[in-house]
N, C-alpha and C positions, 0 to 999 in steps of 0.2 A: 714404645713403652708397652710392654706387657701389662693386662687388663683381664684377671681370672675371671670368664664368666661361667664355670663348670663345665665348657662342652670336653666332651671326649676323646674330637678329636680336632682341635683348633687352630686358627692358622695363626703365623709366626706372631704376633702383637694379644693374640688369645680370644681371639672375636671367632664369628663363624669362617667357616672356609664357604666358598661359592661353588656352587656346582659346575659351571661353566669349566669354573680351572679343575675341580678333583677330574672333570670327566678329559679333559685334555691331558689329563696327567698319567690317566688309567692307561689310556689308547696308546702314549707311549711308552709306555713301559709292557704293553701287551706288542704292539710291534714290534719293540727292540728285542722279545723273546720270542717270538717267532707265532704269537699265540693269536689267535682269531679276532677280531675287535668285539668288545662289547661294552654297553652302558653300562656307567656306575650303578645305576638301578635293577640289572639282569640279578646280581644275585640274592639282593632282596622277595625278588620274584622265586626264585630257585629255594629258595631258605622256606618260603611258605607252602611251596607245591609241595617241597618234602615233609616237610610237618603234617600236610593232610593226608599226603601218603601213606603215611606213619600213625594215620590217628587218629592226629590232634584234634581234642573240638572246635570246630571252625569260630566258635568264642572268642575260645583260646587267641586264635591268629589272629583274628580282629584286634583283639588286645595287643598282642605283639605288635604287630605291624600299625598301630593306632588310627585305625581307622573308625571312624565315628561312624559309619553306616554298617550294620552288619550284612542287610542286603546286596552291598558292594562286595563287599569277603567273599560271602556265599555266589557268587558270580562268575565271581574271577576264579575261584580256586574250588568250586564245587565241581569240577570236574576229577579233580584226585581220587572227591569223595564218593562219586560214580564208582567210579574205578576199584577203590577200598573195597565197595558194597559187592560189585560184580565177584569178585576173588571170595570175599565169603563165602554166594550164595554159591560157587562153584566147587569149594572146601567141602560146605554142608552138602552140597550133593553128591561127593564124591563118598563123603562119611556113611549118608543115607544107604547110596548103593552099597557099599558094604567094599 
């Protein structure tokens, strides 16, 4: 019996899906195409490095990704923001030199 609790992406009766099976589910279908194995989780990962890469205020990502600690955010993904900064000050000194 179908039971709408709003998720997005629910499994056949409309309750949540378990991770256990989305991640069993992923691996093969990343097998059966010939494709590297990866956790259901990696691209969540990848979706937030790029956003810092790109930018985004690490606020921002917190919020996205809902994470109640921001000290956590800025942890994990403050290394993009290293990286961001480096490439500026490397821009502006390229500008400075002329």
């Amino acid at each position: 019996m179908w039971v709408d609790h709003g998720l997005v992406f629910p499994y056949q009766s409309g309750g949540p899906l378990y991770g256990a099976n989305v991640t069993k589910a992923l691996k093969k279908v990343l097998k059966a195409n010939g494709l590297p194995e990866k956790r259901f989780h990696d691209p969540r990962h990848t979706g937030a490095t790029n956003m810092a890469a790109l930018g985004a205020d690490m606020r921002v990502i917190q919020e996205v990704l809902g994470h109640t600690d921001y000290g956590f955010t800025v942890s994990v993904y403050a290394h993009s923001d290293r990286d961001r900064e480096r490439k500026n000050a490397d821009a502006m000194g390229g500008f400075l030199r002329g």
